[in-house]
N, CA and C atoms of all chains as a GROMACS GRO file, in nm:
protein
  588
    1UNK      N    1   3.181   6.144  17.738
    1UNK     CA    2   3.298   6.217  17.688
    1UNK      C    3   3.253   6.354  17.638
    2UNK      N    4   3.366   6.463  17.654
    2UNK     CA    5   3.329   6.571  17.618
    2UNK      C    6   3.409   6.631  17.572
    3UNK      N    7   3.423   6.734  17.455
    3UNK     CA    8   3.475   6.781  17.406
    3UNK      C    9   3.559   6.934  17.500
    4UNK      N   10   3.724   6.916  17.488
    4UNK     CA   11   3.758   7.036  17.566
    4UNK      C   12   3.749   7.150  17.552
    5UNK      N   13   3.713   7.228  17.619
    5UNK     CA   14   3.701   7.349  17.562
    5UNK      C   15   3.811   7.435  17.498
    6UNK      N   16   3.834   7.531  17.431
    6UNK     CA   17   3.930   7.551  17.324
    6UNK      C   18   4.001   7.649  17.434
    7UNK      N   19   4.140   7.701  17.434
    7UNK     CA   20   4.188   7.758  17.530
    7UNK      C   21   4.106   7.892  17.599
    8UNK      N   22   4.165   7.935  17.703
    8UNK     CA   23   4.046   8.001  17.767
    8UNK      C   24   4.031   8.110  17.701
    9UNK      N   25   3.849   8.135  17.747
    9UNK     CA   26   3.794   8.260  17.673
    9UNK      C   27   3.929   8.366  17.646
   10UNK      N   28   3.851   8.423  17.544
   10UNK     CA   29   3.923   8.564  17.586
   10UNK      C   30   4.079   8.538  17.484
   11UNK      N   31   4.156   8.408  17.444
   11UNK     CA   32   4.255   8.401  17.412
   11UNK      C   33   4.232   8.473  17.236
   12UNK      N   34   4.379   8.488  17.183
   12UNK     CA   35   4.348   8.565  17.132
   12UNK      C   36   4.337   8.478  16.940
   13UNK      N   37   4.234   8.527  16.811
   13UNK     CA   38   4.178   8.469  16.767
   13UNK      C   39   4.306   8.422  16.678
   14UNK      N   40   4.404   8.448  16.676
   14UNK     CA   41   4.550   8.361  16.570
   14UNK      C   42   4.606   8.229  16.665
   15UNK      N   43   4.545   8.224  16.767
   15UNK     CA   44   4.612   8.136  16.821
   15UNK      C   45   4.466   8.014  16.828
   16UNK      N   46   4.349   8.088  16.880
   16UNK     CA   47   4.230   7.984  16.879
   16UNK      C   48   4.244   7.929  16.744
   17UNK      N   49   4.279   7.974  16.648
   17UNK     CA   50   4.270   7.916  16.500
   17UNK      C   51   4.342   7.829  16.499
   18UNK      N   52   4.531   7.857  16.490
   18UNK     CA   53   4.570   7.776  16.528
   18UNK      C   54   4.547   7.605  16.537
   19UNK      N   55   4.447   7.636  16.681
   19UNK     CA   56   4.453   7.509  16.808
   19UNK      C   57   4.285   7.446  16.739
   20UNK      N   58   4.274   7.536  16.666
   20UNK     CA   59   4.100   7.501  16.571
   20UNK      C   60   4.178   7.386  16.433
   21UNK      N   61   4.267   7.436  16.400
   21UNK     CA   62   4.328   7.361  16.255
   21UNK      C   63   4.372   7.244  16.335
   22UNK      N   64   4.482   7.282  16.425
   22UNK     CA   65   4.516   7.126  16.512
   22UNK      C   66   4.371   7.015  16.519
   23UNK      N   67   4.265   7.086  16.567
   23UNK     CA   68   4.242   6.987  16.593
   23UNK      C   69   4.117   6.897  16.534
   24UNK      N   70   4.079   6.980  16.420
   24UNK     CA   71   4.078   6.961  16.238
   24UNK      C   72   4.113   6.839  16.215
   25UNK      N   73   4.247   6.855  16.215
   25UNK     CA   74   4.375   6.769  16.141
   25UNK      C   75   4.316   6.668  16.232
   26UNK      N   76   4.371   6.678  16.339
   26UNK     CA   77   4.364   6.565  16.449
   26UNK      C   78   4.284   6.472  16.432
   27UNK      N   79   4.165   6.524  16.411
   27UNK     CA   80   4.016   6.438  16.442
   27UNK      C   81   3.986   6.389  16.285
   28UNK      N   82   4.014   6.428  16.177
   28UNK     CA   83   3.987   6.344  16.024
   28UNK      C   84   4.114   6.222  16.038
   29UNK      N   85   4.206   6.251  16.063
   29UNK     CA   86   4.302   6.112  16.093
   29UNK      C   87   4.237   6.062  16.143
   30UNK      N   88   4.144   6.084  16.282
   30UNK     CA   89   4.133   5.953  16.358
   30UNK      C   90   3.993   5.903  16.308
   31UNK      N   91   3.930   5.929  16.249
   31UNK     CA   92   3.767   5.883  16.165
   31UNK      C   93   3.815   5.833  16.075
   32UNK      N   94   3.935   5.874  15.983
   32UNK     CA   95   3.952   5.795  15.875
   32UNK      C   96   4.001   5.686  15.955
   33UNK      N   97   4.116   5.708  16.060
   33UNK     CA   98   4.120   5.556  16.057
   33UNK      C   99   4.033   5.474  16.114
   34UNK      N  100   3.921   5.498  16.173
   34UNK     CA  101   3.790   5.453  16.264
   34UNK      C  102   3.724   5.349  16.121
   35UNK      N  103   3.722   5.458  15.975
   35UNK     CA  104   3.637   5.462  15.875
   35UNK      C  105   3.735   5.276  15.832
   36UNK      N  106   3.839   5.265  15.808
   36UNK     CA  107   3.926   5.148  15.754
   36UNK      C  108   3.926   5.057  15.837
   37UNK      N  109   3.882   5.062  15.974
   37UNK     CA  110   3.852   4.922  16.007
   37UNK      C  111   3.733   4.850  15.989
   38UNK      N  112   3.643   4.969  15.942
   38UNK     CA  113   3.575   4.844  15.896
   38UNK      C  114   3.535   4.681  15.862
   39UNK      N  115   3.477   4.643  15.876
   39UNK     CA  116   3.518   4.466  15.874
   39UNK      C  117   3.615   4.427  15.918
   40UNK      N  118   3.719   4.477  15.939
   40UNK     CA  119   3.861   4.430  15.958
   40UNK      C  120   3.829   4.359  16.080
   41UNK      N  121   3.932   4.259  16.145
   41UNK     CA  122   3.959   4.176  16.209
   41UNK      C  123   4.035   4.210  16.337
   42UNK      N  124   3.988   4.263  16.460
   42UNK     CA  125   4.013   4.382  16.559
   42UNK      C  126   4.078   4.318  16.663
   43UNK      N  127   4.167   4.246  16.710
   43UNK     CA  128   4.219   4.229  16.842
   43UNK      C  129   4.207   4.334  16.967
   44UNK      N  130   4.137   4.328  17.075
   44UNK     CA  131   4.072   4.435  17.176
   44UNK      C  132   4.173   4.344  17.287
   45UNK      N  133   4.251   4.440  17.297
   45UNK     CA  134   4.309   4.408  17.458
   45UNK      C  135   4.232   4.509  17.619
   46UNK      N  136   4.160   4.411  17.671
   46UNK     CA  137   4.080   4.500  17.805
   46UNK      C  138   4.146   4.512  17.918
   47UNK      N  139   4.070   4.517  18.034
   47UNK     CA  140   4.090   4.478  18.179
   47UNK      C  141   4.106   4.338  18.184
   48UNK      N  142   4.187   4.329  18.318
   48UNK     CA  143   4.211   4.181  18.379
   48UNK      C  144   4.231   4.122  18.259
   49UNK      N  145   4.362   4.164  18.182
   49UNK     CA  146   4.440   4.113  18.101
   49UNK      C  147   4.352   4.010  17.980
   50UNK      N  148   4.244   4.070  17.986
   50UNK     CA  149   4.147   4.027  17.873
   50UNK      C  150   4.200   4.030  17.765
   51UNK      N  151   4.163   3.924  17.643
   51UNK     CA  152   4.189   3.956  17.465
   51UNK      C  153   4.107   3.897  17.393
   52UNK      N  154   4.006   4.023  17.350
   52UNK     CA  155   3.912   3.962  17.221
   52UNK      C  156   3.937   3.942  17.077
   53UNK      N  157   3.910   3.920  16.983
   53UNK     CA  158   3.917   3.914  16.848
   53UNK      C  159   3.746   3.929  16.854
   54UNK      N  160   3.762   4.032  16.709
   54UNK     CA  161   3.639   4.084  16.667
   54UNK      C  162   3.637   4.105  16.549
   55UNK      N  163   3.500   4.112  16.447
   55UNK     CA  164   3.501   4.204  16.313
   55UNK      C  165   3.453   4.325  16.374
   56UNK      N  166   3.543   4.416  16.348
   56UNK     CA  167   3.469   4.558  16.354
   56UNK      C  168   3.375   4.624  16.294
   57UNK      N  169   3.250   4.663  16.353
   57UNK     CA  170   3.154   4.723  16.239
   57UNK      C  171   3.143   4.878  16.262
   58UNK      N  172   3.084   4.982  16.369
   58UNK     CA  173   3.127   5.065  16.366
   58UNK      C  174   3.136   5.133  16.495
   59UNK      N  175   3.166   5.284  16.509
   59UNK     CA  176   3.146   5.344  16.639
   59UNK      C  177   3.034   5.413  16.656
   60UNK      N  178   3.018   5.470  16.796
   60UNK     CA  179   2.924   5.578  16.788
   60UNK      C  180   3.004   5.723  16.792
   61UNK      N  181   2.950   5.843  16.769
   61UNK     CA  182   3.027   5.934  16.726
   61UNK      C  183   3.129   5.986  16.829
   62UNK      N  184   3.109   5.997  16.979
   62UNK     CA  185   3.184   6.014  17.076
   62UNK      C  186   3.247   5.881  17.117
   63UNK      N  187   3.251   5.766  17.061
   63UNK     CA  188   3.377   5.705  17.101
   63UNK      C  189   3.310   5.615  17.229
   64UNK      N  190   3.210   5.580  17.292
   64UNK     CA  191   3.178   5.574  17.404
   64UNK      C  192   3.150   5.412  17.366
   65UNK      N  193   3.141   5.350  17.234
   65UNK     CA  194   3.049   5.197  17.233
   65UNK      C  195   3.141   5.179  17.106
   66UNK      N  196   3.164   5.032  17.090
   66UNK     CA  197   3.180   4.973  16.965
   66UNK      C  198   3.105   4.850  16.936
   67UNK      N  199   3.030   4.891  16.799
   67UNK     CA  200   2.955   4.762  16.758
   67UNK      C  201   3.071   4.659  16.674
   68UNK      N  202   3.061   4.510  16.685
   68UNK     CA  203   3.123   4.452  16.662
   68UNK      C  204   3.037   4.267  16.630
   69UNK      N  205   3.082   4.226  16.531
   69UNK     CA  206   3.029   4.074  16.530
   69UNK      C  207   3.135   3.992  16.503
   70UNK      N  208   3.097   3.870  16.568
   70UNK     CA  209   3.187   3.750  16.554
   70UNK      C  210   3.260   3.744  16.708
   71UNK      N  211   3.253   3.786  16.828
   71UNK     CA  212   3.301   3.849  16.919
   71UNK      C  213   3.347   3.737  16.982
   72UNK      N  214   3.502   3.666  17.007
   72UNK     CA  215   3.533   3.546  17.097
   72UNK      C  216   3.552   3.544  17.159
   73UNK      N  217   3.480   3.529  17.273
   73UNK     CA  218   3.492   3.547  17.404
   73UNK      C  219   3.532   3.411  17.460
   74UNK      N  220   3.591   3.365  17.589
   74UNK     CA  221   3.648   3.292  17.622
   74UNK      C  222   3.518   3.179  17.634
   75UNK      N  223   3.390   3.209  17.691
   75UNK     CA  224   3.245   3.140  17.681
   75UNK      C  225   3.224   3.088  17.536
   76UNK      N  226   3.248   3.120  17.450
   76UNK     CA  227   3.213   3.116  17.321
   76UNK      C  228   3.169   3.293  17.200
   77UNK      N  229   3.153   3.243  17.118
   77UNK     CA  230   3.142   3.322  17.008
   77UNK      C  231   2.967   3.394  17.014
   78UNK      N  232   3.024   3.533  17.017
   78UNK     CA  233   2.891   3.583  17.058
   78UNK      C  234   2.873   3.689  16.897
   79UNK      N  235   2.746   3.656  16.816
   79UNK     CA  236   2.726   3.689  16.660
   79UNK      C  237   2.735   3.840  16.721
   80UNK      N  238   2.708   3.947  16.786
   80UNK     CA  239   2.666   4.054  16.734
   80UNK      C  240   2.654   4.080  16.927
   81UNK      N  241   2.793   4.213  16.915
   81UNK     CA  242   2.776   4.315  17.045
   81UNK      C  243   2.812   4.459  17.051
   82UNK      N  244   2.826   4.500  17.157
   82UNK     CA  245   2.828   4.642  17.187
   82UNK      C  246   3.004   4.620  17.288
   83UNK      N  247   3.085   4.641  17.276
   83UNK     CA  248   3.184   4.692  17.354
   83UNK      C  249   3.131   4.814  17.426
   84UNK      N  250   3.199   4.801  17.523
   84UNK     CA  251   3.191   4.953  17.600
   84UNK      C  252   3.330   4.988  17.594
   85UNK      N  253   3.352   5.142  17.536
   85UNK     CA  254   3.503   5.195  17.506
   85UNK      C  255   3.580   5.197  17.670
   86UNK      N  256   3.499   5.195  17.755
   86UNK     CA  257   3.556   5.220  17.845
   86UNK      C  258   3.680   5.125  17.896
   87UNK      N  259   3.608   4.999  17.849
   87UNK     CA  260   3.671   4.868  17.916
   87UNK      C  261   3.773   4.809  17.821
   88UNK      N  262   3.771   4.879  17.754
   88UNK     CA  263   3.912   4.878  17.664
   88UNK      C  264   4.065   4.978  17.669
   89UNK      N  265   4.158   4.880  17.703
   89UNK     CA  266   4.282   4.992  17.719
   89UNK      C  267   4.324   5.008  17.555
   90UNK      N  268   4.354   4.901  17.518
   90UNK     CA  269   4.404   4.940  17.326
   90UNK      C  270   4.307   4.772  17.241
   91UNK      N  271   4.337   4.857  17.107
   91UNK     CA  272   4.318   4.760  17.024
   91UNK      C  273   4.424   4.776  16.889
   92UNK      N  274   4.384   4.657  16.842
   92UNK     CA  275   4.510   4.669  16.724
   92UNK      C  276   4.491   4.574  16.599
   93UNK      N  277   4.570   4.646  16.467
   93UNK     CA  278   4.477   4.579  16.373
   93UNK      C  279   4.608   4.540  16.265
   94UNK      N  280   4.577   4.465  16.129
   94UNK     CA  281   4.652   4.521  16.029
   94UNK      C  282   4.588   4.516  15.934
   95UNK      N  283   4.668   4.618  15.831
   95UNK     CA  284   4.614   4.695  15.720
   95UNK      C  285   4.663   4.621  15.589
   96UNK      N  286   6.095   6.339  17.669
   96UNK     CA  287   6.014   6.235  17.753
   96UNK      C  288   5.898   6.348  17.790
   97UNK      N  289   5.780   6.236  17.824
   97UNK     CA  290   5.690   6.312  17.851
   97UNK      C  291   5.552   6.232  17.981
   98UNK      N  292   5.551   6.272  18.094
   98UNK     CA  293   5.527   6.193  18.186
   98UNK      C  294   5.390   6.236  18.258
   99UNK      N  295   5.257   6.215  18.232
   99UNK     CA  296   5.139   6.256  18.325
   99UNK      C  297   5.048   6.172  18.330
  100UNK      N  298   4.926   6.202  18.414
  100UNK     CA  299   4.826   6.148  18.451
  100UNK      C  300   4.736   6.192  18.395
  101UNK      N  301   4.749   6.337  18.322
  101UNK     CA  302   4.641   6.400  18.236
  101UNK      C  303   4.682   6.431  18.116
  102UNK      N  304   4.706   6.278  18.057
  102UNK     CA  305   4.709   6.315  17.868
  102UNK      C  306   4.561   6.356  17.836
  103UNK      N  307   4.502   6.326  17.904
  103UNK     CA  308   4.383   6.397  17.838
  103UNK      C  309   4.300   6.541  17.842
  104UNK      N  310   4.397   6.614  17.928
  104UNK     CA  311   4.423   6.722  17.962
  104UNK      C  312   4.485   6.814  17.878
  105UNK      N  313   4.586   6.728  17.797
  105UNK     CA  314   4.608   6.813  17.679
  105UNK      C  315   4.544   6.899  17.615
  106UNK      N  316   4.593   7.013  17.544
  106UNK     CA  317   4.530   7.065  17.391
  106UNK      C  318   4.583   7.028  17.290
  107UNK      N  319   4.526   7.045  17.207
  107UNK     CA  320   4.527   6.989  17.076
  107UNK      C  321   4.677   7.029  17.000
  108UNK      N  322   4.723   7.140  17.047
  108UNK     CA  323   4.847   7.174  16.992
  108UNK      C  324   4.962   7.133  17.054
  109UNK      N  325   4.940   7.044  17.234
  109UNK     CA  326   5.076   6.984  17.231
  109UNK      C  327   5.035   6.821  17.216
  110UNK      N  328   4.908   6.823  17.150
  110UNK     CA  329   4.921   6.674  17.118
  110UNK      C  330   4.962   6.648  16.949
  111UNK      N  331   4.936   6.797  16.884
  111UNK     CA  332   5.003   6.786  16.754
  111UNK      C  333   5.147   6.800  16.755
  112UNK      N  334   5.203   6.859  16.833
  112UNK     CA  335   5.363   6.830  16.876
  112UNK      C  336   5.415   6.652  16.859
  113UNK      N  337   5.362   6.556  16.876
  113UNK     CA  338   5.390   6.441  16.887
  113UNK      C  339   5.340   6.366  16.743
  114UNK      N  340   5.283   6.409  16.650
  114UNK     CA  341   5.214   6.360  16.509
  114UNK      C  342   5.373   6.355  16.406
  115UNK      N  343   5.338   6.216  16.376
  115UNK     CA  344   5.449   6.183  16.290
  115UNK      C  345   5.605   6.154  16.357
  116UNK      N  346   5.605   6.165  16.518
  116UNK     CA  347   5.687   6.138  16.603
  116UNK      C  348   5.683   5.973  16.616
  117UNK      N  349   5.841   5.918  16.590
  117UNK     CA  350   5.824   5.758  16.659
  117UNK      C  351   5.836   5.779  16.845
  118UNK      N  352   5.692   5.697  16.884
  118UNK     CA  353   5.707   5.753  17.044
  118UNK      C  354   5.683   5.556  17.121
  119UNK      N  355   5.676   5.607  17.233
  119UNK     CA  356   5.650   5.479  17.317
  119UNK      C  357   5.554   5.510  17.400
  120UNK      N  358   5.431   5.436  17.407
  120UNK     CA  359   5.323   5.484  17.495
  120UNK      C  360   5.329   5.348  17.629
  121UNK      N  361   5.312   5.427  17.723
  121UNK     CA  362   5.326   5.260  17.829
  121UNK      C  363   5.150   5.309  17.886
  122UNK      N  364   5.097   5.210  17.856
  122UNK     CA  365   4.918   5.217  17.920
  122UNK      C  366   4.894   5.127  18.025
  123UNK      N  367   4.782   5.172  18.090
  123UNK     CA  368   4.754   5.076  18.218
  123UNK      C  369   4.818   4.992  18.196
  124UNK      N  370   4.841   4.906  18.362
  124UNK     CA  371   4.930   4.806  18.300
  124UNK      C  372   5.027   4.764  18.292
  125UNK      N  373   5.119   4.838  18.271
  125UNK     CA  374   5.274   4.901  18.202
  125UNK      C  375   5.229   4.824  18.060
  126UNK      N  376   5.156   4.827  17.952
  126UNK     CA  377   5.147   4.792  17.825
  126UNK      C  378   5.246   4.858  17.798
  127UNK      N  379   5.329   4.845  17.692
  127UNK     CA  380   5.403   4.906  17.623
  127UNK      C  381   5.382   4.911  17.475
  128UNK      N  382   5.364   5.034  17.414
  128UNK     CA  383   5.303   5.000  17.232
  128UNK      C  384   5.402   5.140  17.173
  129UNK      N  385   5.464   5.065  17.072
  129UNK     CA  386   5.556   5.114  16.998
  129UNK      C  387   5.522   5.192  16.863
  130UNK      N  388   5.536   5.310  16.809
  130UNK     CA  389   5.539   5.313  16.682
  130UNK      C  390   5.539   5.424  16.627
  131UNK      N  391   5.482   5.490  16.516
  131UNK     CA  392   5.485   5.589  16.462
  131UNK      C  393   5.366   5.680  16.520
  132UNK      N  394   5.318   5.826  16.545
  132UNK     CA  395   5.170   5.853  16.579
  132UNK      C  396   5.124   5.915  16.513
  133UNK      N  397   5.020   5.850  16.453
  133UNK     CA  398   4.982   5.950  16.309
  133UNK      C  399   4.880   5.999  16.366
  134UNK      N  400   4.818   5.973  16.519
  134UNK     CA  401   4.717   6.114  16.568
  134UNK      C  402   4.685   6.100  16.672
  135UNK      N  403   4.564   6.221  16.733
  135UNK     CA  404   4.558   6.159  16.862
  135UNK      C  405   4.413   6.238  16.852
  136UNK      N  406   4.315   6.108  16.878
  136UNK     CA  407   4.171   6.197  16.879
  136UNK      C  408   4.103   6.300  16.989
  137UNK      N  409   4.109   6.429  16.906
  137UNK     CA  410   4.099   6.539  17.019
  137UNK      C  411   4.007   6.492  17.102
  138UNK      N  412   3.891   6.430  17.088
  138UNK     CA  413   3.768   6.413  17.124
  138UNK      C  414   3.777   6.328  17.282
  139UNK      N  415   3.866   6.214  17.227
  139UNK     CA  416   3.909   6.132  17.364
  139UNK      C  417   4.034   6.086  17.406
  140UNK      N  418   4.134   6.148  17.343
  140UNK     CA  419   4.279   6.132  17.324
  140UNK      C  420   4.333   6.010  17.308
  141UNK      N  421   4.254   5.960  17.230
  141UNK     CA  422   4.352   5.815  17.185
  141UNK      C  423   4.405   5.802  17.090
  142UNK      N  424   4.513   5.735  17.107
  142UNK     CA  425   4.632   5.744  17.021
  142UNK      C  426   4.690   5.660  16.930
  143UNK      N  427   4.654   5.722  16.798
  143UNK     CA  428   4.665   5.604  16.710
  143UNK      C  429   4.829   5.557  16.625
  144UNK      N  430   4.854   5.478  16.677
  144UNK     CA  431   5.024   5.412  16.657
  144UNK      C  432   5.001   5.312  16.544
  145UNK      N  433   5.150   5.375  16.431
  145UNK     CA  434   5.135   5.273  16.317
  145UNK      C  435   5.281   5.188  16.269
  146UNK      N  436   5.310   5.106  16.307
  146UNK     CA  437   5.400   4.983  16.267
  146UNK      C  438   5.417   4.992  16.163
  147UNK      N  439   5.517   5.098  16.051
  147UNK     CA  440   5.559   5.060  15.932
  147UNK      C  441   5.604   4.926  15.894
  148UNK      N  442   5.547   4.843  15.759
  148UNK     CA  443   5.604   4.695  15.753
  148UNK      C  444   5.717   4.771  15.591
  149UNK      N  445   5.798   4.690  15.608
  149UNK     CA  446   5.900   4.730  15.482
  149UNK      C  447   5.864   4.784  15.358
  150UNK      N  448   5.740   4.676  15.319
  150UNK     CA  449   5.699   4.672  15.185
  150UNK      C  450   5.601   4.871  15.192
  151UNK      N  451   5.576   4.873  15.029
  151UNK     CA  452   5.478   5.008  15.067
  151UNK      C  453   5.361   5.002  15.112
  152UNK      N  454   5.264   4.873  15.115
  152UNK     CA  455   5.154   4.844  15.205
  152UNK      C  456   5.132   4.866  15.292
  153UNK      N  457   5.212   4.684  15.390
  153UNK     CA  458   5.137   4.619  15.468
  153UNK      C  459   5.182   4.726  15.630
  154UNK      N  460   5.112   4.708  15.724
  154UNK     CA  461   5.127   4.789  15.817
  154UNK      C  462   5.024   4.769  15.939
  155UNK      N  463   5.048   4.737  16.077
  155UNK     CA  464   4.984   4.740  16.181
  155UNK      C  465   4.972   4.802  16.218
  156UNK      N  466   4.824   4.843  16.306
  156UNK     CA  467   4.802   4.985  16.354
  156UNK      C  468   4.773   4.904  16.517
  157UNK      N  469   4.809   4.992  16.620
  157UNK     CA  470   4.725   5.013  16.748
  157UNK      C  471   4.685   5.126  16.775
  158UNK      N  472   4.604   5.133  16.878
  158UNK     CA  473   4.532   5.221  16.924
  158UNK      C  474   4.508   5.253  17.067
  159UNK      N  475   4.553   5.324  17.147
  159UNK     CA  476   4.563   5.320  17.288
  159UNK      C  477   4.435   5.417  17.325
  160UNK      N  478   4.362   5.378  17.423
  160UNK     CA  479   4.241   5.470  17.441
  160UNK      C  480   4.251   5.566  17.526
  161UNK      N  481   4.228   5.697  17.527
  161UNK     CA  482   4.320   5.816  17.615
  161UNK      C  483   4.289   5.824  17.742
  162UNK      N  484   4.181   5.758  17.809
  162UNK     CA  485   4.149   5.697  17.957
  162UNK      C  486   4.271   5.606  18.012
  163UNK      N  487   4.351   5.504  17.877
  163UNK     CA  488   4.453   5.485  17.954
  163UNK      C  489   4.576   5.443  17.923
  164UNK      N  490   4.652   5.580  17.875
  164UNK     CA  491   4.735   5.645  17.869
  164UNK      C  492   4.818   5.659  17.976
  165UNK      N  493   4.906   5.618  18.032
  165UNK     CA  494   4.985   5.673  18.127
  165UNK      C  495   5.126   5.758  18.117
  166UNK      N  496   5.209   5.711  17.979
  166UNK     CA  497   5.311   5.794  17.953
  166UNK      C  498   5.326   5.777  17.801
  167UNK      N  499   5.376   5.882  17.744
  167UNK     CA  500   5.418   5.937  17.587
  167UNK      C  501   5.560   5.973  17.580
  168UNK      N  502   5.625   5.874  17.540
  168UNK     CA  503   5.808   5.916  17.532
  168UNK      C  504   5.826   5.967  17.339
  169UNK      N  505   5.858   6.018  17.319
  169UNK     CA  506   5.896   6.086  17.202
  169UNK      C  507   6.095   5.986  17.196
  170UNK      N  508   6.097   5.902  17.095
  170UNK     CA  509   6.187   5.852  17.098
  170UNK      C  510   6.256   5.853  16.941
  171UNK      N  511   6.199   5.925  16.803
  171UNK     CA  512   6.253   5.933  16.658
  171UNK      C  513   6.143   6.036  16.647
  172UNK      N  514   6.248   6.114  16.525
  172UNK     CA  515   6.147   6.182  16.425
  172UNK      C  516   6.136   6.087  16.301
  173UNK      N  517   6.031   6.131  16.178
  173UNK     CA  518   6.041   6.082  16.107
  173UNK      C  519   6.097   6.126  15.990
  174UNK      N  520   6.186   6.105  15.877
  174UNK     CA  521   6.207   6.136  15.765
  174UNK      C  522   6.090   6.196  15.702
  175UNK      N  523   6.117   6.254  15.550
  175UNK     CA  524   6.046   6.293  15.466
  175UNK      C  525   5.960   6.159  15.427
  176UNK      N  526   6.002   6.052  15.369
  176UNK     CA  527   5.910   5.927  15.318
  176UNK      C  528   5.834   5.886  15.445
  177UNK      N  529   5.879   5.870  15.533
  177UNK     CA  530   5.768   5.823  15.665
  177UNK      C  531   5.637   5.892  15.671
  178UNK      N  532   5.717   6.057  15.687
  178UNK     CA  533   5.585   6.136  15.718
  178UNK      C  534   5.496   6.089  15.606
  179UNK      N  535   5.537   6.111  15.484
  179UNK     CA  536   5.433   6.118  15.360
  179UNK      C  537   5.322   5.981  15.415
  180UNK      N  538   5.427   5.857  15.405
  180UNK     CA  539   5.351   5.751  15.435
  180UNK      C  540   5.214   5.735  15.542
  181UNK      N  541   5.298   5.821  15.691
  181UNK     CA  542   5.192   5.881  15.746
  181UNK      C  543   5.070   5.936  15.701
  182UNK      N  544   5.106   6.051  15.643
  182UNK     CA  545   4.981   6.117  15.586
  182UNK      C  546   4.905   6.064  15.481
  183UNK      N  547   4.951   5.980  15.431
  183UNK     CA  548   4.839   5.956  15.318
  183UNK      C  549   4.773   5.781  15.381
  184UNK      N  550   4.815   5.744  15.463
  184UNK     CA  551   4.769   5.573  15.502
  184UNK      C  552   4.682   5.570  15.493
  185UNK      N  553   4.502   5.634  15.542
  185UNK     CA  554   4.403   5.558  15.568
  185UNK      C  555   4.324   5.656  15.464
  186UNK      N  556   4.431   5.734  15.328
  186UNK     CA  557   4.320   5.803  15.271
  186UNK      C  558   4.329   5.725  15.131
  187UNK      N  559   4.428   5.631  15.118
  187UNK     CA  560   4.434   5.569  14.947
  187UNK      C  561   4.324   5.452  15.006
  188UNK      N  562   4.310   5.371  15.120
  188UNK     CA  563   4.206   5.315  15.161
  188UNK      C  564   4.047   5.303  15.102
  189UNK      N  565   4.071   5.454  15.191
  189UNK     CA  566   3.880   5.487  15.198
  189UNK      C  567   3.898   5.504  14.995
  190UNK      N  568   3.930   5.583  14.935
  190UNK     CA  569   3.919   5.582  14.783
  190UNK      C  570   3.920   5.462  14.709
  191UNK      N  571   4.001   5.395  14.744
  191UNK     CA  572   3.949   5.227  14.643
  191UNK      C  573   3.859   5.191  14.687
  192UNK      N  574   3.792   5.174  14.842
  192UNK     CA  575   3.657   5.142  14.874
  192UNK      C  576   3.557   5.200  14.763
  193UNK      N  577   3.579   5.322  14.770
  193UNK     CA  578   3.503   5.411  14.742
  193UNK      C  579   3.522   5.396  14.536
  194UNK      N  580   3.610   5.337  14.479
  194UNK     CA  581   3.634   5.310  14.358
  194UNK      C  582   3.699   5.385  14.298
  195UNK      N  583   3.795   5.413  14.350
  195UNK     CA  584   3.869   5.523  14.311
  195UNK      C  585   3.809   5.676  14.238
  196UNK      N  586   3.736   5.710  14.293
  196UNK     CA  587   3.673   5.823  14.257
  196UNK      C  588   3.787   5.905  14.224
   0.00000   0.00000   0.00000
């Protein structure tokens, strides 16, 4: 994953700011809420209509892996894994 | 309504257009996930949807991952108390963790 580049060169600096504060804002919402699941109790809906239950422990900074223990997999209960973000369409929690 | 193949194509300013919007996201799939959007991570555009529960607490969150995303319908705004609720959800959190500093 990569970060987009900010509108094209050259645009002008009230508007790069702007789209700099957007996306500021944007990205502390989504760490804080990354930061509150903590331990929490993670339902992961995947591919081929997959559904895990997990404790969430944490991410890596681009979003690409989630560490997780307690992981129930349809085989059995696996103590301690790595999700790959990829293979996940949503997950969902409560607070 | 809002209909593409490249939500992740977005910038950051028409994905802040949709913050604090009640929307409907349909993901691979046709998933369908309902709710409030209190953001959308610039980084990988996923979109974090929050299920107000009545009380001032309790509350479900999903999270759609911006790989798969297929459509964003804008369907409510929110009042003044929503937004607030919005904005402050995952920060009274982290502070009682934290002991109320």
């Amino acid at each position: 994953t990569s970060i987009s580049a900010s509108s094209k060169p050259g645009a002008d600096p009230a508007s790069l700011q702007t789209e700099q504060r957007a996306r500021s804002m944007m990205r502390e919402r989504f760490l804080r809420c990354l930061i509150s699941m903590a331990n929490k109790k993670i339902q992961f809906h995947m591919y081929e209509k997959v559904k895990v239950d997990a404790t969430f422990g944490a991410s890596d900074i681009d979003v690409l892996n989630f560490q997780v223990s307690d992981l129930q997999t349809p085989i059995g209960v696996q103590t301690e894994a790595l999700i790959r973000c990829q293979d996940v369409i949503s997950y969902s929690f409560d607070m | 309504m809002y209909t593409t193949s490249a939500w992740r194509q977005q910038t950051p300013r028409d994905w802040e257009h949709y913050v604090n919007k009640q929307v409907r996201v349909t993901a691979h799939g046709q998933q369908q996930h309902r709710g409030w959007l209190h953001t959308v991570d610039p980084v990988t555009a996923s979109v974090v949807l929050v299920q107000l529960g009545e009380s001032a607490g309790g509350c479900s969150v999903s999270v759609v991952m911006g790989h798969a995303v297929e459509q964003v319908e804008v369907v409510g705004e929110a009042d003044e108390e929503t937004a607030m609720r919005l904005s402050s959800l995952f920060r009274s959190e982290e502070l009682e963790a934290r002991g109320g500093e």
